[in-house]
LOVOZA-661255 format. One record per atom (N, C-alpha, C): x, y, z. Coordinates in steps of 0.001 Angstrom, whole numbers, plus 500000, padded with zeros to 6 digits. Example, Ala and Ser with C-alpha at 12.3 -4.5 7.8 and 13.67 -1.06 7.14 Angstrom:
BEGIN
513190494310507800512300495500507800513200496700507800512850497750507080513670498940507140512900500030507870
END
This chain:
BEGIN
347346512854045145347255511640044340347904511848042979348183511303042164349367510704041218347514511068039926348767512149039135347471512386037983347180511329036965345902511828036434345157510490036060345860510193034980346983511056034069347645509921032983348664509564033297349005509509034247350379509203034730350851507778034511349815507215033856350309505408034025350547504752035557349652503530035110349715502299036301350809502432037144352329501913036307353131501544037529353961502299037606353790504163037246354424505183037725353178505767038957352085505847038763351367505769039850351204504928040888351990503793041072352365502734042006353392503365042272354290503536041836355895504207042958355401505327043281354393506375043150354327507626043672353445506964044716352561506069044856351367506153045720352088505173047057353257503993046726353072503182047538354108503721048840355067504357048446355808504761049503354810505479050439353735506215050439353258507035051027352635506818051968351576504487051931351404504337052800352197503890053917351332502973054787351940503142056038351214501746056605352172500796057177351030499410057544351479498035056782350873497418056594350968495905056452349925496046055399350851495426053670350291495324052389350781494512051828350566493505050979350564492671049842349879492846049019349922493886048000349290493562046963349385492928044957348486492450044499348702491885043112347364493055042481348024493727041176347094494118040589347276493987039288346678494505038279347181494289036486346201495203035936346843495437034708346374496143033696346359495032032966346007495807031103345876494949030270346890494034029786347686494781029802349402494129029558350282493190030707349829494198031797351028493655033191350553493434034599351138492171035071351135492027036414351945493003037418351076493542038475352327494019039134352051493252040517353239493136041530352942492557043116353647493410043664353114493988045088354041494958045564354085494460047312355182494773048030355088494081049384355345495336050117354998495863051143355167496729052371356451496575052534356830497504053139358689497828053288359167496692054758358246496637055517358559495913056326357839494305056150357181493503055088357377492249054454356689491822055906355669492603056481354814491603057343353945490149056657353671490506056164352865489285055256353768488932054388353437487309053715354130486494052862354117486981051276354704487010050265354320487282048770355862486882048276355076485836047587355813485318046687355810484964045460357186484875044491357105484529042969357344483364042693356852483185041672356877481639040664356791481674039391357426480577038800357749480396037174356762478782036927356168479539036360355481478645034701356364478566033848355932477297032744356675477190031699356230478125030362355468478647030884355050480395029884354448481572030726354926481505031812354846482681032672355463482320033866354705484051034877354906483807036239353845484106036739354026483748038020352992483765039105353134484570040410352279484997040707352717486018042106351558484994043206351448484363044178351355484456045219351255484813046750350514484510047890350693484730048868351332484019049684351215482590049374352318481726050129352328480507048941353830480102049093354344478841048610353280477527048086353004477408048906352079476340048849351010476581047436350686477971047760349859477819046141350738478003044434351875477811044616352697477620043658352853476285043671353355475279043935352479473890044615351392473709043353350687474367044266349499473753043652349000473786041956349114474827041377349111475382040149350533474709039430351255473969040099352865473225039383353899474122038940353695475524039742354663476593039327356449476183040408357072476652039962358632476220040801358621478341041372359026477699042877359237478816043408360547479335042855360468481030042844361858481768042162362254482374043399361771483582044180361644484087045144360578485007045843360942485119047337360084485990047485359979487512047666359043488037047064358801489697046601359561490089047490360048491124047853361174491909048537360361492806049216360455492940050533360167494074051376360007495289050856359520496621050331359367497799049691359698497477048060359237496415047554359956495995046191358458495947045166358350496797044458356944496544042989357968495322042038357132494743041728357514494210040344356764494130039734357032493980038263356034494113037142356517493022036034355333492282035965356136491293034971354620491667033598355324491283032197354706492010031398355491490499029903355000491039028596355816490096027761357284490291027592357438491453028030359239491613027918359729490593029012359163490390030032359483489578031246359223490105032677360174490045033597359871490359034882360987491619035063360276493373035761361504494036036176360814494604037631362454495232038072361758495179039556361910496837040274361640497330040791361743498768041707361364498458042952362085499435043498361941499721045092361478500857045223360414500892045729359761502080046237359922502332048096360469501642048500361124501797050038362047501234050669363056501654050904363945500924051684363374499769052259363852498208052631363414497366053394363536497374054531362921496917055977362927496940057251361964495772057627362673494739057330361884493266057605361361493144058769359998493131059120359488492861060286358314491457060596358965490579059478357642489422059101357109488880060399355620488826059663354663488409061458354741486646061571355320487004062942355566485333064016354582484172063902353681484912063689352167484372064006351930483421062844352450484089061805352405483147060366352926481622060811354167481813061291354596480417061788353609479801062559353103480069063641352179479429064795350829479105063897350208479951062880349042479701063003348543479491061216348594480850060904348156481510059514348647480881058606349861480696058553350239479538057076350115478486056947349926478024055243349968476791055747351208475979056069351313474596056223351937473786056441352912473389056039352411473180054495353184472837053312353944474156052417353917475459053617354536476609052810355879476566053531356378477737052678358172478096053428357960479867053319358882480083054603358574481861054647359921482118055120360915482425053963362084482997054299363334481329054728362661480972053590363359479733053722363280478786054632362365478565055739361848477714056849360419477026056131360455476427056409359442475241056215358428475598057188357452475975057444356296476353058210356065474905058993356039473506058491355662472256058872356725471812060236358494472408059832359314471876060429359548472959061390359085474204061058359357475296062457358330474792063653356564474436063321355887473867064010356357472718064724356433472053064268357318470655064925358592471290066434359381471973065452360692472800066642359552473136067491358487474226067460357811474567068672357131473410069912357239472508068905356458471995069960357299471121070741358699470640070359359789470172070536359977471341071754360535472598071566360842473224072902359613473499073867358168473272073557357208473344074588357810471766075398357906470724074647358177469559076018359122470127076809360440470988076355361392471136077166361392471865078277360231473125078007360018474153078579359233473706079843358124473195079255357102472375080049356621470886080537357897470053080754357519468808080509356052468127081926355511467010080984354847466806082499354367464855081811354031464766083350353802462981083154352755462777082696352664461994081252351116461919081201351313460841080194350130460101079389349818458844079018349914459021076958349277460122076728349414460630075603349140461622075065350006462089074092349646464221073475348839463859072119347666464301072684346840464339071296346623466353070695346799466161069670346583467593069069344933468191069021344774469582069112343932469964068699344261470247066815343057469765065886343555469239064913342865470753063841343421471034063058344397470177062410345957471320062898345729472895062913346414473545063668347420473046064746347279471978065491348143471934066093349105470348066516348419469826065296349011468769065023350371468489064777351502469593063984352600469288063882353472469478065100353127470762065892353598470389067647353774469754068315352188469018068596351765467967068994353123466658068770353412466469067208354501465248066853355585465929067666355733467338067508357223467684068234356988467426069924356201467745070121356083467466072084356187465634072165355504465414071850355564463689071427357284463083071417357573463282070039358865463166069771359940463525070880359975464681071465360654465144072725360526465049074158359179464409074387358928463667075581358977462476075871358637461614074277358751460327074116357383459650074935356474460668075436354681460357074992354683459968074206353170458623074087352707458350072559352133459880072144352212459588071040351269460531070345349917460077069647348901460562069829347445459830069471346430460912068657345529460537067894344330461567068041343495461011068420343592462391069176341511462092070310340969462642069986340617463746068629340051464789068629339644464235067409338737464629066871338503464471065237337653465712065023338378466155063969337836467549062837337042467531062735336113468273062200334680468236061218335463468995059941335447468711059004336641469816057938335346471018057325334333471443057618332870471945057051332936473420057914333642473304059208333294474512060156334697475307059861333744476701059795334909477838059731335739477828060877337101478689060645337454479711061649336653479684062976337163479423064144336195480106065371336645481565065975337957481687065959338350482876066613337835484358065944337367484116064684337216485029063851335280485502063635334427484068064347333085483891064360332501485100065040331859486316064897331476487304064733330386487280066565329923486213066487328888486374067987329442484943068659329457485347070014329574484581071438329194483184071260327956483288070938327169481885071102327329481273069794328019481909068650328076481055067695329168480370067851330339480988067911331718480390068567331515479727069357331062478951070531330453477955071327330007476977070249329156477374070016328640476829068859329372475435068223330083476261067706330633476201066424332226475021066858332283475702068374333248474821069188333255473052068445331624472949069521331621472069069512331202470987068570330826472003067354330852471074066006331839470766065342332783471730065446334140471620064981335496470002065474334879469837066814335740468608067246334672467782067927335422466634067752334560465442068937335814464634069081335583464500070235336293462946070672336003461732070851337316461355070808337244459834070576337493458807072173336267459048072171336075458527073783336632457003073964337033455907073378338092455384073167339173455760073401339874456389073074341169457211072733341567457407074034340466458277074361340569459328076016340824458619077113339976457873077168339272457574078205340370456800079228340149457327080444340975457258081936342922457429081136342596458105080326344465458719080291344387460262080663345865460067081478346303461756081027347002462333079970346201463294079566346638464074078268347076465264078159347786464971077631348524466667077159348032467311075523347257467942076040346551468891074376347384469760073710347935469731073156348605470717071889347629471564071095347808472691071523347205473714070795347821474944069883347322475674068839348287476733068579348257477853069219347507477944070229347165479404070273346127479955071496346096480707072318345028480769073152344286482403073183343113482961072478342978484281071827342122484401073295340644483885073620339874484661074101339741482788075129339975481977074410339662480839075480338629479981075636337749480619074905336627479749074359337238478244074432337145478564073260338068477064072844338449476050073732339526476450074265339700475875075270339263475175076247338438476182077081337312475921077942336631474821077577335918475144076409334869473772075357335675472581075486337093472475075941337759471478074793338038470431076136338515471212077139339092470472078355337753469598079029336545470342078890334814470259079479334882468853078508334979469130077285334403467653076845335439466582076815336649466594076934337632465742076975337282464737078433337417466063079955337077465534081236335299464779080681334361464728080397333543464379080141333588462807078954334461463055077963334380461916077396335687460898078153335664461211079115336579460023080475338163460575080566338790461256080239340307461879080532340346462134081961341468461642082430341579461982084023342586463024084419343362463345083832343970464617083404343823465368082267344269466640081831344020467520080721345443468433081123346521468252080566347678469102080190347522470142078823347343471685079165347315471727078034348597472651077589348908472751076383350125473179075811349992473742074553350376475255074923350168476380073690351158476448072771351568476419071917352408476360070368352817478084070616351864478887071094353164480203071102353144480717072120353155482224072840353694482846073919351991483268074285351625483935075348350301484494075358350034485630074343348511486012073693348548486561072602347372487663073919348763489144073927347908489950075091348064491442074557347821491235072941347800492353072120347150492181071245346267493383070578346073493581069229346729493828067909346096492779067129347018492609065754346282493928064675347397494954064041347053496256063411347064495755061860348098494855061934348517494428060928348437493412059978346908492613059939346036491910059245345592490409059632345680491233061190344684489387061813343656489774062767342660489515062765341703490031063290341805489148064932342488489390065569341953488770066954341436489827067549340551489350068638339793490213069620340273491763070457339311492447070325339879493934071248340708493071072291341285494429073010342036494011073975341594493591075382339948493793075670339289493342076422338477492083076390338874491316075462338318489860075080339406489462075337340949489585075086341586488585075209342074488320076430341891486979076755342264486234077901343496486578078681344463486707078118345790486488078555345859488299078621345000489462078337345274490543078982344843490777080044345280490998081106344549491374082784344820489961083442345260488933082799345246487552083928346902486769083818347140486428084849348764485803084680347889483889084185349254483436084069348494482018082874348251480982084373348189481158085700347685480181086315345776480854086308345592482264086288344237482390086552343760482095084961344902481987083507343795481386082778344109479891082425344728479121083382344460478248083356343123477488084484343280478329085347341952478113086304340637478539085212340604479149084313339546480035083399339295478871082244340532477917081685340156477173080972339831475617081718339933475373082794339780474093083557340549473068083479341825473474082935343323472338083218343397472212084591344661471051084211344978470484085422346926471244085233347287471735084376348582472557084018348177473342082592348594474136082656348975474806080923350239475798081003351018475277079534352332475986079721352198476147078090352606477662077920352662478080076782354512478431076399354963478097074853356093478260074774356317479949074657358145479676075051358663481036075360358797481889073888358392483229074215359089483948072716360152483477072192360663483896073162362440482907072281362720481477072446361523481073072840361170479375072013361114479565070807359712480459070513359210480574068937360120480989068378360735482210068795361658482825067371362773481791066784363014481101068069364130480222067645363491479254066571362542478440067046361804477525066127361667478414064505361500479363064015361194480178063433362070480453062453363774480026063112364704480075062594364936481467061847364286482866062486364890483954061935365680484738062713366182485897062590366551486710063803365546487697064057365618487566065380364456488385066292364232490142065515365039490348065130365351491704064507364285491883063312363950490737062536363150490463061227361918490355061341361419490118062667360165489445062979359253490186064046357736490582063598357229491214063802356164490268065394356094490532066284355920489333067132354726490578068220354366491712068033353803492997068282352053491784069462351759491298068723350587490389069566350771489350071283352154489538071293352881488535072207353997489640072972354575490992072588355252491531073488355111493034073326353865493479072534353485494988072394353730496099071951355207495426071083356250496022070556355526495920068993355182497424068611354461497837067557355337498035066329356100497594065319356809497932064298356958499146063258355336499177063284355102499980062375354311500898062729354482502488063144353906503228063884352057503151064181351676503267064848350664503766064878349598504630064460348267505518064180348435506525063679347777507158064792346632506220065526346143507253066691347324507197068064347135508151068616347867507930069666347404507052071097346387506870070451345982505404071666345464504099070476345711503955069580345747502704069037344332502459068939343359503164068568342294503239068614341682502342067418342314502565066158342343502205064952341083501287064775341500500236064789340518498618063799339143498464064728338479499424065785337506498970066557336169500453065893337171501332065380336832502738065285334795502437064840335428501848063922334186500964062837332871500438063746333545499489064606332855498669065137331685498912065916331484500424066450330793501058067642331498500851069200332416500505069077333077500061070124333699501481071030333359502209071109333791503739071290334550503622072938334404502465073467335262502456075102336539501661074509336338501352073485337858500310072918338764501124073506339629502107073092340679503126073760340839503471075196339559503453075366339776503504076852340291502176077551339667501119077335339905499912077845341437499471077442342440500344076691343637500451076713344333499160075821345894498914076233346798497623075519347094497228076650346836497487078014347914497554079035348043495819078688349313495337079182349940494412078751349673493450080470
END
């Protein structure tokens, strides 16, 4: 470790090259901001100008909000330090852009941009190539809300389905994929949406979703749709199957919760109770994504790990948990 007088942001270039992984961080002393990004820029961090400062961020959108004008974003292995002299910058690692996919599908918001794409208008493209990929006859695409609402307009738009909502939010309920016990996620399902049995009722629908982790969801969603009168249930995933663990700062389920590991997508569509489900292609998303595949860290959807490992069975994020068969129960894909 970097001795104790060594100063803040000479002890930041000795310490940061050394790790290893997916980091964004903002810290300060009395004088100075510093923001520093991982060499491979998995996560978002970005700068902004005030009219008497700057701002460091995690995504766009909260520059937005505070009325700051975006400048750019932090650089892959890049510290900066902004202070009253102004803003200066170091590299403490070569860059090796590997930004995570998933940001597009899920994690950002809407109203952000990541590498110059509009998060709102890449969503839309996805859901634009899910009609193409997957088209099917049906009456109207209502979104699962609010996540998968901008798809939803793109499948719409490209099928030339109405587009409707049948679903209505509760805006009060957390996260479900992230809800800690079984029965609360159930739970929590079904407080989170209701339908609009109006809406539904004797059409076939095509559901726009972002994402399919463990299926819950799902399951809950098709059960009460067929129940509040839908005579079909199409459903349609916004990205590729998610049949990996994320190392690199998203908590989805071991590799034995998730759905789409051990089952091809007709047994989890028999598992969620459609009448079809078609999830878009990787190189749907990347395209929608508008980056090159080379930049983009996509490790949850094709197993392809960016940034080494440290156990040799990937044991890592469960170690904690008591989960001690995690490793055994493997990544197999």
């Amino acid at each position: 470790p970097p001795a104790a007088d060594t100063g803040l942001e000479n002890a930041a270039l000795e310490l940061l090259p050394a790790l290893r992984g997916a980091f964004s961080l903002v810290f300060s002393d009395e004088t100075t901001l510093y923001a520093a990004r991982d060499a491979q820029g998995v996560r978002p961090l970005c700068l902004g100008r005030l009219d008497r400062g700057w701002v460091v961020a995690s995504e766009t959108a909260a520059l937005d909000i505070v009325g700051a004008s975006f400048v750019r974003e932090v650089e892959p292995g890049e510290l900066v330090a902004i202070d009253a002299e102004g803003l200066r910058s170091s590299r403490f690692a070569p860059p090796e852009p590997k930004g995570c996919v998933f940001e597009y599908v899920y994690l950002a918001r809407p109203d952000s941009t990541i590498s110059g794409r509009s998060v709102h208008a890449a969503r839309v493209a996805i859901g634009r190539r899910l009609a193409i990929e997957h088209p099917v006859d049906a009456d109207l695409v209502i979104p699962v809300p609010e996540s998968g609402t901008p798809a939803a307009v793109g499948y719409a738009q490209e099928s030339g389905i109405p587009y409707g909502q049948g679903l209505v939010k509760n805006s009060y309920v957390g996260r479900t994929f992230i809800q800690p016990s079984q029965t609360i996620r159930q739970l929590g399902i079904r407080l989170k949406l209701n339908p609009l049995r109006d809406v539904i009722r004797g059409k076939r629908l095509v559901v726009v979703d972002d994402s399919i982790v463990r299926g819950n969801t799902q399951r809950a969603l098709v059960r009460m749709l067929r129940e509040a009168g839908a005579v079909e249930v199409h459903v349609r995933i916004a990205s590729p199957p998610v049949r990996w663990p994320c190392f690199y700062g998203i908590d989805f389920a071991s590799p034995a919760e998730l759905i789409a590991n051990g089952i091809d997508e007709d047994g989890i569509r028999r598992s969620i109770g459609a009448d079809s489900l078609g999830y878009v292609s990787l190189d749907g998303l990347i395209a929608a994504s508008e980056q090159p595949r080379t930049r983009l860290c996509a490790a949850c959807f094709d197993g392809d790990y960016p940034i080494p490992l440290p156990a040799d069975r990937m044991i890592g994020k469960f170690l904690l948990e008591g989960l001690d068969g995690g490793a055994e129960r493997g990544v197999a894909g």
